[in-house]
C-alpha positions as CSV (number, residue, x, y, z in Angstrom):
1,X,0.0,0.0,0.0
2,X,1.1,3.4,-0.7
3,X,2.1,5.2,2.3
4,X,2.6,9.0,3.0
5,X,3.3,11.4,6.4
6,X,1.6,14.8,6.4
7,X,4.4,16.5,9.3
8,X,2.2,20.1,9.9
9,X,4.5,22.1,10.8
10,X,4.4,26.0,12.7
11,X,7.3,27.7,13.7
12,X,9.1,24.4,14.4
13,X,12.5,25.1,13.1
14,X,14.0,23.8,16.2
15,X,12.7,20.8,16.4
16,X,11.6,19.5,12.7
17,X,15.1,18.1,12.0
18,X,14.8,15.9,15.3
19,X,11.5,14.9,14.6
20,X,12.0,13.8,10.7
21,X,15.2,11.9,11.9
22,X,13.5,10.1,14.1
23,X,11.2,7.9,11.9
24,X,12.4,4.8,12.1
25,X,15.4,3.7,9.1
26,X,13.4,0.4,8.8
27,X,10.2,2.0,8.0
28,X,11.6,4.8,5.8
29,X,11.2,2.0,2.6
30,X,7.8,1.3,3.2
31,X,7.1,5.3,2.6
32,X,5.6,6.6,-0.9
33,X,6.0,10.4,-0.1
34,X,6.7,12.8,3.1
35,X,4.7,16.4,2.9
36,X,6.5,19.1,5.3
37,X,3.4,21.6,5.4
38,X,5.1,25.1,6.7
39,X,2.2,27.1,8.0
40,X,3.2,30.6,7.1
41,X,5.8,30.2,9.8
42,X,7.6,33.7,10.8
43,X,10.8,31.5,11.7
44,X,13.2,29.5,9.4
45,X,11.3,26.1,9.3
46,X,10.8,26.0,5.8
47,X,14.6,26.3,4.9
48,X,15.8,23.8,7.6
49,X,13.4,21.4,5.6
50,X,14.4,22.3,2.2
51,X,17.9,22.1,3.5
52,X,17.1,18.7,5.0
53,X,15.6,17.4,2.1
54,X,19.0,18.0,0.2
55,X,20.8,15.7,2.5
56,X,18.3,12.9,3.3
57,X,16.9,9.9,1.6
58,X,13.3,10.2,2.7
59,X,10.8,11.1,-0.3
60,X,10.8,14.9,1.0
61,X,8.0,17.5,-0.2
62,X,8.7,20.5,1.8
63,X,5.7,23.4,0.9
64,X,5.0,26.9,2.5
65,X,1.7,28.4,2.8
66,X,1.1,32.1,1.8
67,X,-0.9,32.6,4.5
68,X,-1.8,30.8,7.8
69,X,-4.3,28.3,7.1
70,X,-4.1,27.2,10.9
71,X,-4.0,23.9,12.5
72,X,-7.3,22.7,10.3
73,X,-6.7,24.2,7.2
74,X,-3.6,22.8,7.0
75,X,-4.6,18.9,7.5
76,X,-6.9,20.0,4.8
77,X,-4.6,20.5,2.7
78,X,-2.5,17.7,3.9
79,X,-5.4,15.1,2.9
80,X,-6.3,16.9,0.1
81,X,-2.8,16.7,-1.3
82,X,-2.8,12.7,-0.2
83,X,-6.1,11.8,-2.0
84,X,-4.7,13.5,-5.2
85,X,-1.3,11.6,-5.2
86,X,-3.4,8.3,-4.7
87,X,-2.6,7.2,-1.5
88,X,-4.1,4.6,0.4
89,X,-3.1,5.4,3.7
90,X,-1.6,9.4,5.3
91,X,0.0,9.5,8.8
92,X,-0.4,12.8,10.7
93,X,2.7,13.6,12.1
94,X,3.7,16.9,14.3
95,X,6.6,18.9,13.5
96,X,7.4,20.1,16.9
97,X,8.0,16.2,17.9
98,X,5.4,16.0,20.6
99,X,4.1,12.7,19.2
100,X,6.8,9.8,18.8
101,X,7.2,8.9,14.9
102,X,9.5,6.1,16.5
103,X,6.2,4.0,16.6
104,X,4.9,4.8,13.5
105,X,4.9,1.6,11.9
106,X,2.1,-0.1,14.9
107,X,0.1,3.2,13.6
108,X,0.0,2.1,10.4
109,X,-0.6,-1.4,10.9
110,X,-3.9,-2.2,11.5
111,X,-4.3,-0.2,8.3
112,X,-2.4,-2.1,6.0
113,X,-4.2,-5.4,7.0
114,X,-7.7,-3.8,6.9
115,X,-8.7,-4.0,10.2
116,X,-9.4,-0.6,10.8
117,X,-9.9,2.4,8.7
118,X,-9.0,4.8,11.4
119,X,-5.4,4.5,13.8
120,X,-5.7,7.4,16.8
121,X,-2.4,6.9,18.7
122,X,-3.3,7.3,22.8
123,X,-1.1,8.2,25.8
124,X,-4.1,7.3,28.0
125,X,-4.2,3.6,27.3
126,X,-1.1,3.1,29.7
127,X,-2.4,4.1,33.1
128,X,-0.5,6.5,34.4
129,X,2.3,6.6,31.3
130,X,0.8,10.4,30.5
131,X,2.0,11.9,33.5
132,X,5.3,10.1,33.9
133,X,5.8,11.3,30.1
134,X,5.6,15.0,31.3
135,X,2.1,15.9,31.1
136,X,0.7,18.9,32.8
137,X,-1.4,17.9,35.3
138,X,-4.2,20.4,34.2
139,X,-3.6,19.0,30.7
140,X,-4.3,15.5,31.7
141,X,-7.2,16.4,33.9
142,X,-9.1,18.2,31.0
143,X,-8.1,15.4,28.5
144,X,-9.6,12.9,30.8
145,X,-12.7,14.6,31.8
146,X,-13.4,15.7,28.0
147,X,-12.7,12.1,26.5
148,X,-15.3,11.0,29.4
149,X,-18.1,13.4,27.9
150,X,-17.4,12.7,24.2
151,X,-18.2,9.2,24.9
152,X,-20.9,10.1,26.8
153,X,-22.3,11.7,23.9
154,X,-21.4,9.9,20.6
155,X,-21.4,6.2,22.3
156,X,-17.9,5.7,21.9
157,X,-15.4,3.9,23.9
158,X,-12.2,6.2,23.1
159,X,-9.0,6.4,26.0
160,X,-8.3,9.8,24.5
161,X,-9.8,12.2,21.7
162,X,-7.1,14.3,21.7
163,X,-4.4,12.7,20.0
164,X,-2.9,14.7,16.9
165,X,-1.3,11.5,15.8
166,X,-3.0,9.6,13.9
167,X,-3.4,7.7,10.5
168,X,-6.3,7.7,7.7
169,X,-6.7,5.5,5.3
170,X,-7.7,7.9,2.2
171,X,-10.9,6.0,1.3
172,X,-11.8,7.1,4.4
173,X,-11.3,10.1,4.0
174,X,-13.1,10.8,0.4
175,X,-16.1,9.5,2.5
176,X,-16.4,12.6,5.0
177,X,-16.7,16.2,4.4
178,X,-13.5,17.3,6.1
179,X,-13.0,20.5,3.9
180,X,-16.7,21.3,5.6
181,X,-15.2,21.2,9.1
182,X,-13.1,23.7,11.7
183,X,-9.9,25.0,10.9
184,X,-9.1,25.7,14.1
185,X,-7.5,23.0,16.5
186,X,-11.4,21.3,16.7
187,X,-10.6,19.9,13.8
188,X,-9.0,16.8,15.3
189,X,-12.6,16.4,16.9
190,X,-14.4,17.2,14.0
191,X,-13.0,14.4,11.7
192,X,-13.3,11.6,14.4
193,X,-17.0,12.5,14.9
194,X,-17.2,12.5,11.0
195,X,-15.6,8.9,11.1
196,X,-18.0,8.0,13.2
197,X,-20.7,9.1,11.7
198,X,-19.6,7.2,8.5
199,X,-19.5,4.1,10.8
200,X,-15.5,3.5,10.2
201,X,-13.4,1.3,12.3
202,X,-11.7,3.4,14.8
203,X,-8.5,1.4,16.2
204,X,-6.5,2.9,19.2
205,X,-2.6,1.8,19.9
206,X,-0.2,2.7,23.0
207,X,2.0,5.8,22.0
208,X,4.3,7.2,24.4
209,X,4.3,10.7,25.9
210,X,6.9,13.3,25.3
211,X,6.5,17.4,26.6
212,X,9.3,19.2,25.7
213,X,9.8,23.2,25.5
214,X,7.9,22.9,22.5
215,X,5.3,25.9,22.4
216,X,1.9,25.2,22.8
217,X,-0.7,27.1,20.6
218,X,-3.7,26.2,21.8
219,X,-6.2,28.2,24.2
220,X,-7.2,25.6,26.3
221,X,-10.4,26.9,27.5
222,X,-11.3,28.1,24.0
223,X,-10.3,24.5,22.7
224,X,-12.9,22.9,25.3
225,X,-15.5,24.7,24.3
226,X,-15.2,24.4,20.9
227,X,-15.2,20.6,21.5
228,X,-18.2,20.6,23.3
229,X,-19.9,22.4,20.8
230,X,-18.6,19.8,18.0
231,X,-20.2,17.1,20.0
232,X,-23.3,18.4,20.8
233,X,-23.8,19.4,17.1
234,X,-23.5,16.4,16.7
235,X,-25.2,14.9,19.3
236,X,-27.9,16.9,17.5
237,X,-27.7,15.7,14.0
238,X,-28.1,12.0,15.5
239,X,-31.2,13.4,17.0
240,X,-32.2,14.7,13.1
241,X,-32.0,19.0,14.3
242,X,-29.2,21.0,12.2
243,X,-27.6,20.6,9.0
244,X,-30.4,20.0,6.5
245,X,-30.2,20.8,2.9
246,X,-33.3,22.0,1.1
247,X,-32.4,20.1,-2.1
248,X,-34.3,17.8,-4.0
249,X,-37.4,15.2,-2.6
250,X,-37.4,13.7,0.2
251,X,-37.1,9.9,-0.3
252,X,-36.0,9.0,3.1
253,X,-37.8,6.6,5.3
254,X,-39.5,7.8,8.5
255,X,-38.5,6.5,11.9
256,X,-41.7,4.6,13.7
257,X,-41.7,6.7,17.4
258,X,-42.9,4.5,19.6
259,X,-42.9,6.5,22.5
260,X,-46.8,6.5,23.8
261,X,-46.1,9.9,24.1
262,X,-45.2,10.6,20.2
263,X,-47.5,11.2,17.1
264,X,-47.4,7.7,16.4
265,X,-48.3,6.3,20.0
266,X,-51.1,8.7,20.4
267,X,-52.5,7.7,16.4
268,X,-51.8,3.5,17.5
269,X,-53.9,4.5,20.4
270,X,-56.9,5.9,18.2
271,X,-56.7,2.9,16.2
272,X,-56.4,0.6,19.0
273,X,-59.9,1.2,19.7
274,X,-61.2,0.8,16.3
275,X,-62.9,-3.0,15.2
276,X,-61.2,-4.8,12.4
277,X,-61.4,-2.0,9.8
278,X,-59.9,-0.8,6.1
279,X,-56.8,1.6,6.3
280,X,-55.6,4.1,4.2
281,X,-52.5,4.9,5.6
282,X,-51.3,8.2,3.0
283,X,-47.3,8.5,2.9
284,X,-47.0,5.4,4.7
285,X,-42.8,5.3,4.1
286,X,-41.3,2.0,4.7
287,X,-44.8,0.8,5.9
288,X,-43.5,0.3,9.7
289,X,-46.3,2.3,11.0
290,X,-48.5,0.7,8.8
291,X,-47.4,-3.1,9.6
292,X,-48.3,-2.1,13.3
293,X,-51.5,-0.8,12.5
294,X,-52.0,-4.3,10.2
295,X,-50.8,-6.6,13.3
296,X,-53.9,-4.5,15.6
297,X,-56.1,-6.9,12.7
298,X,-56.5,-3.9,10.3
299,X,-55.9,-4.1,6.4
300,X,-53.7,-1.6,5.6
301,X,-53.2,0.2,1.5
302,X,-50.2,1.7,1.5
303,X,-49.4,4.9,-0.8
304,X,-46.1,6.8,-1.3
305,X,-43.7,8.7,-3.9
306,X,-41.4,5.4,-2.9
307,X,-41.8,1.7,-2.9
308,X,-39.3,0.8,0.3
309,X,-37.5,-2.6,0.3
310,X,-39.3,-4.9,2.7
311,X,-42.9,-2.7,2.5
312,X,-44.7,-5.7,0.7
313,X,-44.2,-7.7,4.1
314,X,-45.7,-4.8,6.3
315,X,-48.7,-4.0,4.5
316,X,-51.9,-5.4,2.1
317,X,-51.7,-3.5,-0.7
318,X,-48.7,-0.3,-1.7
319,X,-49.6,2.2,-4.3
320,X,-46.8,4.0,-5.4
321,X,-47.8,7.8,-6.3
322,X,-47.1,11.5,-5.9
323,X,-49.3,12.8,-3.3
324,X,-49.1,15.8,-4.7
325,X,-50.9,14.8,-7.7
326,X,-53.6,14.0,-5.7
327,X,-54.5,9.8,-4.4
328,X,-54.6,8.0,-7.5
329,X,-57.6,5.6,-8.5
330,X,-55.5,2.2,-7.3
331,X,-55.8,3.9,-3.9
332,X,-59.7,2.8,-3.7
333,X,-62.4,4.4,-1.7
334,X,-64.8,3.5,1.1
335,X,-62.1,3.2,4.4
336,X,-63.4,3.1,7.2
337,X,-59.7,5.0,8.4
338,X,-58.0,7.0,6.4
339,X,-54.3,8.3,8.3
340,X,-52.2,11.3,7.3
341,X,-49.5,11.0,9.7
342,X,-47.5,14.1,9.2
343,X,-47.8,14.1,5.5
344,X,-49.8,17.3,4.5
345,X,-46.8,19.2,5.1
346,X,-44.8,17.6,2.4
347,X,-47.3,18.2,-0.2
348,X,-47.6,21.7,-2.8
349,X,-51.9,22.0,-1.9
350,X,-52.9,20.1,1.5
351,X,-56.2,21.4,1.0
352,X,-56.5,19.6,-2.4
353,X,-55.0,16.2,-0.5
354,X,-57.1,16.5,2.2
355,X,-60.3,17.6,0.2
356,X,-59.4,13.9,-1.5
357,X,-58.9,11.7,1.4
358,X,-62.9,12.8,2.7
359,X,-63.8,11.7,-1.1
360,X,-62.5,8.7,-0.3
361,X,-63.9,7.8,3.0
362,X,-66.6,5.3,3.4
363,X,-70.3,6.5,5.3
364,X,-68.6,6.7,9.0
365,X,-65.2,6.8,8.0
366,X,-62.3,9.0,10.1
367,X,-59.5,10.6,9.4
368,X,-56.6,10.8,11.6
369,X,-53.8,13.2,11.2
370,X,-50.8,14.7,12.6
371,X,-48.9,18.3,11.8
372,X,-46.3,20.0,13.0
373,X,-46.2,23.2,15.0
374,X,-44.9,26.0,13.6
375,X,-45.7,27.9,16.5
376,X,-43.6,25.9,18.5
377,X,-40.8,27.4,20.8
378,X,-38.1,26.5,18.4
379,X,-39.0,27.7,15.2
380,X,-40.4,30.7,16.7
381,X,-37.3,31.6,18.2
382,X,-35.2,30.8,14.7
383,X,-37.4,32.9,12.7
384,X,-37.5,36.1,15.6
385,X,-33.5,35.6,15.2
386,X,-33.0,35.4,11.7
387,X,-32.0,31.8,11.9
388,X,-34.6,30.2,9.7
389,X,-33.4,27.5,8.5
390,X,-34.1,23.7,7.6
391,X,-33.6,20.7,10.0
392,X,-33.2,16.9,9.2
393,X,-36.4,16.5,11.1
394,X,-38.9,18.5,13.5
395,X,-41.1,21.7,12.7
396,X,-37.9,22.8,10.0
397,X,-38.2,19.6,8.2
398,X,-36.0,19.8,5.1
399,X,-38.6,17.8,3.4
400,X,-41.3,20.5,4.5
401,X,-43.3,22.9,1.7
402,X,-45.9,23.8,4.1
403,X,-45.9,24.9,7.7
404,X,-48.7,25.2,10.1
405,X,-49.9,26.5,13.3
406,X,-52.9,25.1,15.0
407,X,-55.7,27.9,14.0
408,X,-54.5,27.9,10.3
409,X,-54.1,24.1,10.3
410,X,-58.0,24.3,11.7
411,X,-59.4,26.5,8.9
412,X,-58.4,24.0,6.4
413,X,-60.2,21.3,8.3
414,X,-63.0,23.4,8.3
415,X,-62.6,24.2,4.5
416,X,-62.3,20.5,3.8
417,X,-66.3,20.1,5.5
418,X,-64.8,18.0,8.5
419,X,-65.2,18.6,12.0
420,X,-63.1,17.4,15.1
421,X,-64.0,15.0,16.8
422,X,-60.6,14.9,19.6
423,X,-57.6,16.7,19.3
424,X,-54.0,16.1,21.2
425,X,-51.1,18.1,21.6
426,X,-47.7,16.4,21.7
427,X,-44.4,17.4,23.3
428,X,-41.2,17.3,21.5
429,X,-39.0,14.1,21.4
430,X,-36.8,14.7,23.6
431,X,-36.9,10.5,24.5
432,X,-35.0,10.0,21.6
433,X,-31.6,11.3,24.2
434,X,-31.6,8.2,25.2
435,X,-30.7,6.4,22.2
436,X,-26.7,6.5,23.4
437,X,-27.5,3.9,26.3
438,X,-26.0,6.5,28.6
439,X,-27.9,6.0,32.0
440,X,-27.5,9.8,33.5
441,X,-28.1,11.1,30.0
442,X,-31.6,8.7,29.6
443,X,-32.5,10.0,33.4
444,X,-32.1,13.9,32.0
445,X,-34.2,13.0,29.1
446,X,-36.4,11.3,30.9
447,X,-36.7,14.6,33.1
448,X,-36.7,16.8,30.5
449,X,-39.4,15.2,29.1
450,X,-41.7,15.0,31.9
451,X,-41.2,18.8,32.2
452,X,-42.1,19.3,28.2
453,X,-45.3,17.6,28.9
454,X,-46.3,19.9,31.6
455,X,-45.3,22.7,29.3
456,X,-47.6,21.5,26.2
457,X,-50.8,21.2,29.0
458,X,-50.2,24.6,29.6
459,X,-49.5,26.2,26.5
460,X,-50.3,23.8,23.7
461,X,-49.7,26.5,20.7
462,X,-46.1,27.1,22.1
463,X,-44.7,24.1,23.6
464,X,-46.7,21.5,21.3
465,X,-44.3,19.9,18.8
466,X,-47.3,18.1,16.9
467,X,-50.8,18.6,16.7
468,X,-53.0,15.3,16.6
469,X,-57.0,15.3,15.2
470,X,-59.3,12.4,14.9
471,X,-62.0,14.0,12.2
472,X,-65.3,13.6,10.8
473,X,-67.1,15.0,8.1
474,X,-69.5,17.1,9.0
């Protein structure tokens, strides 16, 4: 495999002789390329590389940037550079020899025989080998107790997240947006949250610890914050908040909340009362919610823009249409149920879909629906800021054309000759905290959750997340 070491490199002219002499002579033939990226140093550690690279055998690239790209923008560059040169694998390496290159070849390793696509090198996984290495004691305290919350938060089982030595295998890399993240010293954070996302293999091995009078640019307190921040972004993301794109249809297949406290428990419980009936279940998705409703001893039609793998075995019938065309024939007529469950807000004219889903209801027939609140807390608070934006999910939907509060959601029931029958206000899903496993974080959701439902009793139009109608015509 074709091997190359990124050294970034700041105002390391002291010490980027040492630290490229140090790679080991045995692993020196296994390298394709070494990059030396200068970061606009103001000392001479561009011409002690050059100068080095006249009198060494190692395959030496020394570069200087222009202008500071910083600790992020210069990895950037770094992989950048490696995926062009088609490499399979990049090691980061630091110019101010903080981070041992002597074990650079157990970095790589697990690499070259596939077993993992990411290789963080950790001075935690010794107990006690940071401290006896020379690590501040304030260092080592904020590393531990920042590692602890990152795991806390993504699910992952890390000794240390603050390693800068590394190694990426540059498939890998192509597979995350790292030109999207920080180019501050985050980025470290950033591209590990990144891997995970992408579900790569993330590998730890034993490095050693070395502090020397090496100056350290990083604002701790600054750095921590920044961290947290990372994670909780991303923390969010997991939970579907942040980072939509208003591109294109959306095709994606809807999670099944089963929380009795979600849209979908309180709509199982409407049906749950309901004698063996004919469903219409409009923008059904993968058919989960639909298979449920099926099991209750209901026959279910499906219809959607997209015919999900495995929705044959959930549901009767599936129609595959655009909604906002209107339910086709194939759909039939007569249900005795017809469910909208947070569909009308995907669609051009939800008075036109709704005006067809009473035209297709048989004598006695109900429709049950859920919308989200526009009026709730969070989107008012983006739109008073000047932060509208789209979401993967909630009120801010990407996949949203419409948006509704409760009294204009109730003029176009009125306007489609229905009446309500019951109406339900839920909370936001803040259950869905739990997902990580983490017990204190599942008791604060739990909390937080209990507290959100006393909100939405009390103020329904500002704390409810979804508004729930069981409907008749009139």
């Amino acid at each position: 495999m074709r091997i190359g070491v990124l050294v970034v490199a700041y105002n390391a002219a002291t010490t980027l002789r040492q630290t490229l002499d140090r790679i080991p002579s045995g692993f020196r033939d296994q390298l394709d390329h070494v990059l030396v990226c200068d970061d606009a140093s103001v000392d001479e550690t561009y011409e002690i590389g050059l100068e080095y690279k006249s009198g060494s055998t190692l395959p030496l690239t020394v570069i200087k940037h222009v202008e500071n790209l910083r600790y992020g923008g210069n990895q950037k560059f770094g992989y950048r550079w490696a995926i062009e040169e088609g490499l399979d694998i990049v090691v980061l390496l630091h110019g101010d020899g903080q981070y041992a290159p002597e074990v650079m070849e157990q970095i790589v390793t697990p690499l070259v025989t596939g077993e993992a696509d990411v290789v963080m090198g950790s001075r935690m996984m010794k107990r006690g080998s940071a401290l006896k290495g020379g690590m501040p004691l304030y260092k080592y305290v904020g590393n531990r107790i920042l590692t602890r919350f990152q795991n806390a938060m993504t699910g992952a089982s890390l000794t240390e997240w603050h390693s800068g030595y590394r190694a990426y295998r540059t498939d890998a890399l192509r597979d995350v947006p790292f030109a999207d993240y920080s180019n501050d010293f985050d980025f470290d954070t950033e591209i590990i949250l990144g891997m995970l996302g992408a579900r790569k293999r993330i590998i730890e091995v034993p490095i050693p610890t070395y502090y020397g009078d090496e100056i350290c640019y990083v604002n701790g307190m600054a750095y921590a914050r920044d961290v947290a921040i990372d994670v909780l972004r991303h923390r969010a993301h997991q939970m579907g908040f942040g980072g939509g794109s208003t591109g294109g249809v959306d095709t994606a297949a809807y999670e099944v909340k089963h929380s009795p406290h979600s849209s979908h428990g309180q709509l199982l419980t409407w049906l749950t009362g309901v004698p063996s009936a004919s469903v219409l279940d409009v923008g059904c998705s993968d058919g989960h919610f639909a298979g449920l409703v099926r099991a209750m001893g209901h026959r279910v039609v499906g219809v959607d823009l997209v015919k999900h793998e495995g929705i044959g075995q959930r549901i009767d019938e599936f129609v595959e249409a655009d909604l906002n065309r209107g339910l086709p024939p194939e759909a039939g007529t007569g249900y005795d149920v017809i469910v909208a469950g947070d569909v009308l807000e995907h669609v051009i004219d939800p008075d036109s879909l709704m005006a067809d889903m009473v035209s297709r209801l048989g004598d006695g027939g109900e429709i049950l629906v859920s919308v989200p609140n526009f009026g709730h807390w969070y989107p008012r608070l983006r739109t008073a800021s000047g932060n509208f934006d789209y979401d993967q999910r909630g009120p801010l939907d990407r996949g949203h054309v419409r948006f509704f509060t409760r009294r204009s959601f109730e003029r176009l029931i009125s306007g489609a000759g229905l009446r309500i029958v019951e109406r339900r206000t839920v909370g936001s899903p803040l259950d869905v905290l739990e997902r990580g496993g983490n017990p204190v974080v599942g008791r604060v959701a739990r909390f937080a959750s209990a507290v959100d439902r006393a909100a939405v009793r009390v103020w329904p139009t500002l704390f409810g997340y979804q508004f729930l109608y069981k409907l008749e015509r009139v």
